[in-house]
KEFITOR-659988 format. One record per atom (N, C-alpha, C): y, x, z; residue in one letter. Coordinates in steps of 0.05 Angstrom, whole numbers, padded with zeros to 5 digits, always signed. Layout:
<rs>
YXZa...
</rs>
This chain:
<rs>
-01742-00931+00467x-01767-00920+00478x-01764-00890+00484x-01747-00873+00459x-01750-00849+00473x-01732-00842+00495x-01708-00855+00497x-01693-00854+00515x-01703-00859+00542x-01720-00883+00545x-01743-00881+00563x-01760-00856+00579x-01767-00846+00565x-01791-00835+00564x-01770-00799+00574x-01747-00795+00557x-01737-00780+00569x-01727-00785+00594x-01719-00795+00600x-01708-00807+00635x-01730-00800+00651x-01759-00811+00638x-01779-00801+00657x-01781-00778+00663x-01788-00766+00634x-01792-00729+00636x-01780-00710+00654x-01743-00728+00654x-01725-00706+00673x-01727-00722+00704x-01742-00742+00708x-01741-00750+00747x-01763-00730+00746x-01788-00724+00730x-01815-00709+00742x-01804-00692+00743x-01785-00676+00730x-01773-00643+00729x-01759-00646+00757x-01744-00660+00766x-01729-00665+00789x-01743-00662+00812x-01766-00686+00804x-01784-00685+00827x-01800-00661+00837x-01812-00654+00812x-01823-00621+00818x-01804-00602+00828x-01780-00592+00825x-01757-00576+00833x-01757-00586+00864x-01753-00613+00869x-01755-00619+00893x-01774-00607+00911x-01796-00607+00904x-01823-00602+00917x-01827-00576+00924x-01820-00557+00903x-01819-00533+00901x-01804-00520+00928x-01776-00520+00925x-01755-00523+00944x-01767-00527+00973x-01777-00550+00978x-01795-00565+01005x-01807-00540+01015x-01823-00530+00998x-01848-00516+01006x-01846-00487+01010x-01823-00477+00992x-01814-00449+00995x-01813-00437+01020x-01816-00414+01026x-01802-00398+01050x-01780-00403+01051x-01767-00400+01088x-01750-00401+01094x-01727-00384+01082x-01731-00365+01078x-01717-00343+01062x-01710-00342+01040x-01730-00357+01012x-01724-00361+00992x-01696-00369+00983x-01685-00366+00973x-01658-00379+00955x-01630-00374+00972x-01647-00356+01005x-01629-00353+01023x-01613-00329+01006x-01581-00324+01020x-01555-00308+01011x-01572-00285+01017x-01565-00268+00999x-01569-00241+01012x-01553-00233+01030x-01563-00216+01055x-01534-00207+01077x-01514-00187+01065x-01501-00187+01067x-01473-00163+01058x-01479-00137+01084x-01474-00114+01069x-01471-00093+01089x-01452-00092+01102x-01446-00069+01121x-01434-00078+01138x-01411-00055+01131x-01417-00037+01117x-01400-00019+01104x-01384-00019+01079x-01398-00032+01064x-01390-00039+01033x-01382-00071+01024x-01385-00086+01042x-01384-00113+01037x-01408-00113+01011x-01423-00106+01005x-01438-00108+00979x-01459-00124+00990x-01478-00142+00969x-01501-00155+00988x-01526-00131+00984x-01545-00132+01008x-01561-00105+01008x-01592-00113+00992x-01595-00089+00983x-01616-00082+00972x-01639-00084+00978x-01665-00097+00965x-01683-00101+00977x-01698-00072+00976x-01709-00069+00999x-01722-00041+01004x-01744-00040+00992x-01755-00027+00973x-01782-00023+00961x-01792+00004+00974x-01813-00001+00986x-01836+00022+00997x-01855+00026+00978x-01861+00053+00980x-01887+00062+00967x-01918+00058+00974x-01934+00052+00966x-01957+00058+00985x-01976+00083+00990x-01974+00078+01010x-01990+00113+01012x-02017+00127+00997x-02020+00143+00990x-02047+00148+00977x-02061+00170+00987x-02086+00179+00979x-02100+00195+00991x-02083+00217+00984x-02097+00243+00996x-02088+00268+00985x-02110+00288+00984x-02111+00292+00965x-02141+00315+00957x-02127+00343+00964x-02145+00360+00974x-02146+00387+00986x-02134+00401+00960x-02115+00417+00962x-02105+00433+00934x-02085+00420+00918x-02083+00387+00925x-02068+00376+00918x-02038+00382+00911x-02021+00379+00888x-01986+00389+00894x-01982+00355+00895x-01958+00353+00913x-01946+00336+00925x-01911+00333+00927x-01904+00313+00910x-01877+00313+00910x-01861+00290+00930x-01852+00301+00942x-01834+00290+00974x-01812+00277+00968x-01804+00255+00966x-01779+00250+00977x-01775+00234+00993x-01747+00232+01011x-01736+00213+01030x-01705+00212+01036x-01692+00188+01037x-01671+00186+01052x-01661+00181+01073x-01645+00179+01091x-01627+00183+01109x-01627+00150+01120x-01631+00135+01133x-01621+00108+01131x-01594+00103+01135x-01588+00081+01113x-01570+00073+01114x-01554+00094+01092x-01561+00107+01081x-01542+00128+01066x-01517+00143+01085x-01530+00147+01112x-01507+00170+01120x-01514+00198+01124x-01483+00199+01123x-01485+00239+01113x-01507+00254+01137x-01528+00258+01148x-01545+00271+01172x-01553+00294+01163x-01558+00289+01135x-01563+00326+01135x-01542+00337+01114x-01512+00349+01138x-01485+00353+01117x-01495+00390+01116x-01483+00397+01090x-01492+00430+01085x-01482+00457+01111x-01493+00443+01135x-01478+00463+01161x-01502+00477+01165x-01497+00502+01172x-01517+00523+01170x-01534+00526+01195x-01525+00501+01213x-01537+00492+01235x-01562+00482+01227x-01551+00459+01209x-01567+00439+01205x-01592+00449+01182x-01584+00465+01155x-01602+00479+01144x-01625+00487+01162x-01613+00511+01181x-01624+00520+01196x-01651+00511+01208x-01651+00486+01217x-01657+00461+01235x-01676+00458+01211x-01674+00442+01195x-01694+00436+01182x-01707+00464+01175x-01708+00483+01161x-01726+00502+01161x-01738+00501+01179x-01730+00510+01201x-01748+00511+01226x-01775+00487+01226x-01762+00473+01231x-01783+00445+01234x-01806+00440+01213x-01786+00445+01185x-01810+00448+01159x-01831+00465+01164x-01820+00493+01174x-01844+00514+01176x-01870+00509+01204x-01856+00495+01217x-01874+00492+01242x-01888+00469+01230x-01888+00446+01213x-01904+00429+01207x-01921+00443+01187x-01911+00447+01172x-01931+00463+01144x-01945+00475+01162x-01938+00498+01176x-01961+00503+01181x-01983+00496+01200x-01967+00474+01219x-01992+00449+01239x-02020+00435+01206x-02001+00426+01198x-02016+00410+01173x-02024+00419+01143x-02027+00447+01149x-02033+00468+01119x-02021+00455+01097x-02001+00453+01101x-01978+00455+01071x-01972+00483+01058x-01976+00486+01034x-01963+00511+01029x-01940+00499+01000x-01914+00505+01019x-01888+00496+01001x-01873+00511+00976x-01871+00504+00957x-01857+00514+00932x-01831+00505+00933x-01819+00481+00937x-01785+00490+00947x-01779+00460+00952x-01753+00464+00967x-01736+00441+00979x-01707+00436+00965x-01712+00415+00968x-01680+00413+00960x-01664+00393+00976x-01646+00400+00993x-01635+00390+01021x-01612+00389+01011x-01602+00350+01015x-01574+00336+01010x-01562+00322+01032x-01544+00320+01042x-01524+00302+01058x-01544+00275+01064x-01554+00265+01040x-01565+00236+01047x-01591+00243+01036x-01605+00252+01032x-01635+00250+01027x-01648+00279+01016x-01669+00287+01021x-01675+00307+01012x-01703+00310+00990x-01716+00331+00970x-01741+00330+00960x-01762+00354+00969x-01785+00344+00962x-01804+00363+00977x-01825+00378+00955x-01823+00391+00943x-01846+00398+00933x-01876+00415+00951x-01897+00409+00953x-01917+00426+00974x-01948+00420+00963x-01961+00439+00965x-01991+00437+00956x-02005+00429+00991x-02028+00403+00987x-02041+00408+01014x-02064+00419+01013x-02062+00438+01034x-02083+00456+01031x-02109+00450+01041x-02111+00430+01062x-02128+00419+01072x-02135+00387+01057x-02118+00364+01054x-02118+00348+01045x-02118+00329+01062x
</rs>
């Protein structure tokens, strides 16, 4: 009898696994793709979601580069370049900035908004 009764237990487990499977997204259980640089399989991208921003607010920035390449390398061109651009937005969008810190592959932002 119990031998029975286990045989049953594991077709419903089967059967449910089955079903499951059926119904999934296409994607589910799919390979992850390999990059095209590292042979490694890639990372799923987690985004932030955006939030309000209160007037007076401090605000900590960061972002990277896609793909992890070198775009902002330490050339005094490129420094350059971004200052520029930072100061012309700050001041389109009343930022007032307390400091940067600018890497090869991603940079951080610290800035109060002044407007919000």
């Amino acid at each position: 009898m119990r031998g029975k009764k286990r045989a049953q237990r594991a077709k419903k487990r089967a059967q449910g696994r089955a079903a499951r499977q059926r119904s999934a997204p296409p994607t589910k259980g799919a390979k992850r793709q390999k990059s095209a640089s590292s042979g490694q399989p890639k990372k799923k991208k987690r985004r932030s979601k955006a939030e309000p921003v209160l007037p007076g607010q401090l605000v900590f920035a960061e972002a990277r580069i896609q793909d992890g390449r070198h775009w902002l390398r330490p050339d005094a061109v490129v420094v350059l370049l971004v200052k520029f651009l930072l100061a012309v937005y700050a001041t389109k969008y009343g930022m007032k900035l307390h400091g940067l810190v600018l890497m090869s592959t991603h940079y951080h932002l610290l800035f109060t908004d002044v407007r919000g």
